[in-house]
C-alpha positions, 0 to 999 in steps of 0.5 A: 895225118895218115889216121885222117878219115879212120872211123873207128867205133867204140862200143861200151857201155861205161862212159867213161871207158867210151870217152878214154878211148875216144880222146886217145883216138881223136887225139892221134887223128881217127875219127870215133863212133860210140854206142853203149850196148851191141844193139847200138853197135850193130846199127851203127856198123850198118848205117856207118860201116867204120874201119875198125870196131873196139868191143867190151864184151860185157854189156846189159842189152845185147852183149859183145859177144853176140855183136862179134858174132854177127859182124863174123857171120856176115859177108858184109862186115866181116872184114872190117877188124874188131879188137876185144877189150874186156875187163875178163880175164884170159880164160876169156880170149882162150874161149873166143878163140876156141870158137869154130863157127867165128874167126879169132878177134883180130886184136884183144887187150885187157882192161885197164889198156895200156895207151901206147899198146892200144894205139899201136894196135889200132895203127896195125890194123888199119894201116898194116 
């Protein structure tokens, strides 16, 4: 499977959303990292350096938005493609997307994500 290898990290902090998310993803060949808060995720960004990084942006802890930043600012882990999935509504992208110190997202959905969309996106990324 073309996927095989693909460590993608899903940062979360509801459960349940990590484990939907892992399964889709483990299901089509990718491997998964969790971390619950953008503390936990920046770590794991570090030590693990995944292909792809899927972020909620409101989380207790450390939020997502202060772990994209991070991950933008710095040379190393810049280039490594962050998808934004976040129960906020549009109001929200717009806002990201708007920052100049921080490149736009490389993908955003909506919660609930529709699979299909989700995985196309991941596959996109990763593969071109």
């Amino acid at each position: 499977m073309a996927n095989h290898g693909k460590s993608i990290l899903i940062v979360d902090d509801e459960e349940d959303t990590r484990i939907y998310f892992a399964s889709l993803l483990q299901d089509n060949g990718f491997d998964t990292i969790e971390a619950v808060d953008g503390e936990e995720g920046w770590e794991k960004v570090k030590k693990l350096h995944p292909n792809l990084v899927t972020l909620d942006m409101s989380m207790p802890q450390k939020s997502g938005v202060k772990l994209y930043r991070e991950m933008k600012e710095s040379t190393e882990y810049r280039d490594i493609p962050i998808i934004i999935i976040t129960g906020v509504s549009d109001t929200f992208k717009d806002f990201i997307s708007s920052c100049r110190q921080v490149p736009s997202p490389e993908g955003y959905l909506s919660k609930p994500i529709i699979p299909e969309q989700f995985l196309e996106l991941v596959e996109q990324l990763l593969n071109g």
